[in-house]
C-alpha positions in Angstrom: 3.2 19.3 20.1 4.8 21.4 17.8 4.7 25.5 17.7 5.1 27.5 15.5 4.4 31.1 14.4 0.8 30.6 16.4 0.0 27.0 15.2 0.1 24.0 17.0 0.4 20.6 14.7 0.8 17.3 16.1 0.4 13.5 15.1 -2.1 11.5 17.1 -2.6 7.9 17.4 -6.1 7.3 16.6 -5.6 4.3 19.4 -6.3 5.9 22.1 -6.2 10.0 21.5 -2.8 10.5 22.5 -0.1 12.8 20.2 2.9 10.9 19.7 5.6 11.7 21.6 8.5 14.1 19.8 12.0 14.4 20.5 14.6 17.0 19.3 15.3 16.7 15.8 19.0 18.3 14.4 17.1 20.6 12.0 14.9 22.1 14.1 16.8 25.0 14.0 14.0 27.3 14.4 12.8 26.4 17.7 13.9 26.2 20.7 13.6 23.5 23.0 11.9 24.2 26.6 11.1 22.0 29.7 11.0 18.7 30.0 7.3 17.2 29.5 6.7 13.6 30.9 3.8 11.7 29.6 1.3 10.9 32.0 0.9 7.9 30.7 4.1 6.4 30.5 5.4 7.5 34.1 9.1 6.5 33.8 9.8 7.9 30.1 10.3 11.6 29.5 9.7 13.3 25.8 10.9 17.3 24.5 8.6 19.0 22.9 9.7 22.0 21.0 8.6 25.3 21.4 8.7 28.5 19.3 11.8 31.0 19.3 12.4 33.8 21.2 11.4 37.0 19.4 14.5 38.4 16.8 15.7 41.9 17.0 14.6 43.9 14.5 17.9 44.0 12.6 17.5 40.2 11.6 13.9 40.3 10.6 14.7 40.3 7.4 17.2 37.4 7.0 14.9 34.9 9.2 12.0 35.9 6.5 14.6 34.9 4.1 14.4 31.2 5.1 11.8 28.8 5.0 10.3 29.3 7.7 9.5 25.2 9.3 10.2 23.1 12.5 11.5 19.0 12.4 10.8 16.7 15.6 10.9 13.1 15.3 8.2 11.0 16.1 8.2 7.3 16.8 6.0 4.9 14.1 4.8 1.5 14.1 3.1 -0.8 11.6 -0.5 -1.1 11.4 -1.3 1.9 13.5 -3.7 5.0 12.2 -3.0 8.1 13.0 -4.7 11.4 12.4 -3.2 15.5 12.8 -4.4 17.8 14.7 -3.9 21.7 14.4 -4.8 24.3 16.8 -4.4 28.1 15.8 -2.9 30.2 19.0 -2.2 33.5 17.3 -4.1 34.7 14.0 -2.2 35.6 10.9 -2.9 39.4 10.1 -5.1 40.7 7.7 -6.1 37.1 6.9 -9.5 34.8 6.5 -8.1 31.7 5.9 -5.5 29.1 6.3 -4.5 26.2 4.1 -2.9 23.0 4.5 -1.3 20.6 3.0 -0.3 17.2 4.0 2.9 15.4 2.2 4.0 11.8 3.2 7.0 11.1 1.5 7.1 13.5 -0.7 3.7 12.6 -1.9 0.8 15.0 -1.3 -2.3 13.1 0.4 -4.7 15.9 1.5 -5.4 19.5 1.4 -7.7 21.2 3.6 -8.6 24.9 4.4 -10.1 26.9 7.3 -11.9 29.4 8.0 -10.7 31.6 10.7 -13.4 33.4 11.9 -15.2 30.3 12.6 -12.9 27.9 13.9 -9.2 27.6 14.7 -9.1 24.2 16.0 -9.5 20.5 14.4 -8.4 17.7 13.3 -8.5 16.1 9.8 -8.2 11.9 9.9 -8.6 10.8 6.3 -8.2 11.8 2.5 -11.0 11.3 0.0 -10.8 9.5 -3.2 -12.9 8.2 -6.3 -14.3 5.0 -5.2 -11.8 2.0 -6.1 -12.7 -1.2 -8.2 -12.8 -2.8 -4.5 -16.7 -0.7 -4.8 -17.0 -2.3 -8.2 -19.6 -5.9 -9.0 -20.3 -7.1 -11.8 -24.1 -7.2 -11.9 -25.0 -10.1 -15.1 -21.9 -9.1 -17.0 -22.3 -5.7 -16.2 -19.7 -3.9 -13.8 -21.1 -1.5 -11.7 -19.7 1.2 -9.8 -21.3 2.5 -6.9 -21.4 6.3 -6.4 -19.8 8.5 -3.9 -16.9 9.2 -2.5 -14.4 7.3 -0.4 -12.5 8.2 2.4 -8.6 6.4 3.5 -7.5 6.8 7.0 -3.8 7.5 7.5 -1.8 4.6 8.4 2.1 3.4 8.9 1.7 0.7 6.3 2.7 -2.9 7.2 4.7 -5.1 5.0 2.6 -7.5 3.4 5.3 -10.1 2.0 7.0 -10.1 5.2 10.2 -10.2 3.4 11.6 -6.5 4.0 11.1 -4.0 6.5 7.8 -1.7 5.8 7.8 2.3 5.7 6.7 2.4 9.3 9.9 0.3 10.6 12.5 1.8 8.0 11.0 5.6 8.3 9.7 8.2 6.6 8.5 12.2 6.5 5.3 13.7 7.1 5.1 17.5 6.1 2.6 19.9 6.9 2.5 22.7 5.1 0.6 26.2 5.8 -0.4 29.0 3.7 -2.2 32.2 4.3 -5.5 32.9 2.0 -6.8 35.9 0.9 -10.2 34.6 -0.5 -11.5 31.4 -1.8 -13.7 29.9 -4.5 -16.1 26.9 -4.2 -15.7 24.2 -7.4 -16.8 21.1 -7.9 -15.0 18.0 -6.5 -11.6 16.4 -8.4 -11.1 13.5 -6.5 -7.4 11.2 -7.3 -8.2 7.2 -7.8 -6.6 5.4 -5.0 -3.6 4.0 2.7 -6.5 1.6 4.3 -10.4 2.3 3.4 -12.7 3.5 5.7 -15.9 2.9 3.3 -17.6 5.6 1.4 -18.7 9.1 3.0 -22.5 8.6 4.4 -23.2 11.8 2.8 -20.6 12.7 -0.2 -23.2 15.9 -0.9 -21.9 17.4 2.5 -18.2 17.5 1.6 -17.5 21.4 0.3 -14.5 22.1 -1.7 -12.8 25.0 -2.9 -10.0 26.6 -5.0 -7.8 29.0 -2.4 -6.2 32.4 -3.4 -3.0 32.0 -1.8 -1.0 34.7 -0.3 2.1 32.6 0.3 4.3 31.4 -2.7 3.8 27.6 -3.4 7.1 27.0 -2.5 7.4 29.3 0.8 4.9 28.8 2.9 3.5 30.5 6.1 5.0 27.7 8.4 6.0 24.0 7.4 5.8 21.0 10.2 8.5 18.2 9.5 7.3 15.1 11.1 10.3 12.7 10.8 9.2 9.0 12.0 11.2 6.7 12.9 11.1 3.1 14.7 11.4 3.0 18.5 14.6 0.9 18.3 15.8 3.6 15.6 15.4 6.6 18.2 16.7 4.3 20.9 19.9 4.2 18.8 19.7 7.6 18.4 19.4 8.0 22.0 15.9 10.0 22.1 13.6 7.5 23.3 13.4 5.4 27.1 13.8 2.0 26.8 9.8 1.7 28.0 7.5 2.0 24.6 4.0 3.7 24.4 0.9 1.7 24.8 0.2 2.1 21.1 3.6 0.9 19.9 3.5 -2.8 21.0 2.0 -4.6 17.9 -0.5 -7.2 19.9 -1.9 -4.2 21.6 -5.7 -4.2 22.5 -5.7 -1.0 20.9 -4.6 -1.8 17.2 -6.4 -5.1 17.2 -9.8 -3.4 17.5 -8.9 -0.8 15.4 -8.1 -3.2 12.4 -11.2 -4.9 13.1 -13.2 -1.7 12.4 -12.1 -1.0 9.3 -12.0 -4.2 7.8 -13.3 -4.3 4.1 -17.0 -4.5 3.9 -18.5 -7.9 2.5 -19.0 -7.1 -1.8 -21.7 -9.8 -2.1 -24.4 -7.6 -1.7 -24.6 -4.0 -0.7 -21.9 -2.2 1.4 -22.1 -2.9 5.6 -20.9 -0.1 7.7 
């Protein structure tokens, strides 16, 4: 996985558990790339996974704050698999409570998150949370009725639906990460977005906290930014990055994607919602 500046980021299949493999992207040009790390899994294909630069003199301290401070991998993608990111915090910023993140995919922000540090550095976020959509909507004797709470969208390389042009997964996209130092924070009421695949409404939409974050960073340069370029397997085979032999998760009739896809299938509207 990716580190950086004392955070670990990386993109996990929700398949089986396993981070997608990364290979060397050209602008990475703030990390360095150590040892070669095979994947237990996958006995005959060997990955890079980038690691954080050596130390600068003092002398150039200045001119590396200077730039935006972010790391680029590639990752491979496939259709219809779910995903989720998961962070791990090595080495505390200074003089700061919390951290906050934001996730954009394509240049579209999809979820912000924030942590406290002095009680936990480690997690993982799988889902964004929404207003429920019309799909939560029935029309009770001529009278539509919404249920309440909150729903929550897994992160998933979309399919094509039509079939006639490649989908995001195949033709590639970005997935950025972005962190920022917080001084202090303010709880508010939720502001959810109206409507990625639906995984039902929260159980309990009363536990889910929210909260306005005093930012130390500037908006536009943050603490540490993740670049999670994905690409097809037969893309980064072109590029030669990736073995010939794919990961488990990557074949599309595998075992693995099938029962996911049959979890998360939209609950029956005649009547009340089925988990």
């Amino acid at each position: 996985m990716p580190c950086f500046r004392g955070i670990d980021l990386s993109v996990v299949s929700t398949a089986d558990c396993r981070a997608f493999p990364e290979f060397p992207h050209p602008d990475g040009s703030s990390a360095r790339f150590g040892g070669l790390n095979a994947d237990r899994k996958h006995k005959s294909s060997v990955f890079l996974s980038p690691r954080p630069q050596a130390e600068v003199c003092e002398g150039t301290k200045d001119d590396v704050q200077k730039v935006t401070p972010r790391i680029s991998v590639y990752i491979p993608s496939a259709p219809d698999t779910c995903f989720y990111i998961q962070y791990r915090i090595n080495q505390l910023p200074i003089g700061h409570k919390y951290l906050f993140f934001k996730v954009h995919i394509n240049g579209r922000q999809i979820v912000a998150w924030g942590i406290n540090l002095h009680k936990t550095t480690s997690g993982a976020t799988n889902q964004a949370l929404f207003q429920p959509s019309e799909h939560y909507q029935y029309n009770d004797d001529g009278v539509v009725i919404a249920e309440p709470g909150i729903e929550s969208r897994c992160f998933l390389f979309v399919p094509n639906a039509s079939g006639t042009a490649a989908s995001v997964a195949e033709d590639g996209g970005l997935i950025e990460i972005q962190v920022f130092r917080a001084k202090t924070r303010r709880r508010r009421a939720p502001r959810l977005d109206k409507c990625l695949v639906s995984n039902g409404l929260l159980e309990n939409p009363h536990l889910a906290d929210y909260y306005d974050y005093h930012l130390a960073d500037a908006r536009d340069l943050p603490y540490s930014s993740f670049l999670f370029h994905y690409r097809s397997w037969d893309n980064l085979r072109q590029l030669q990055l990736a073995p010939p032999e794919r990961p488990e998760f990557h074949w599309p009739d595998s075992p693995y994607n099938v029962e996911f896809r049959e979890d998360f299938k939209k609950p029956d509207r005649s009547g009340s919602q089925k988990a």
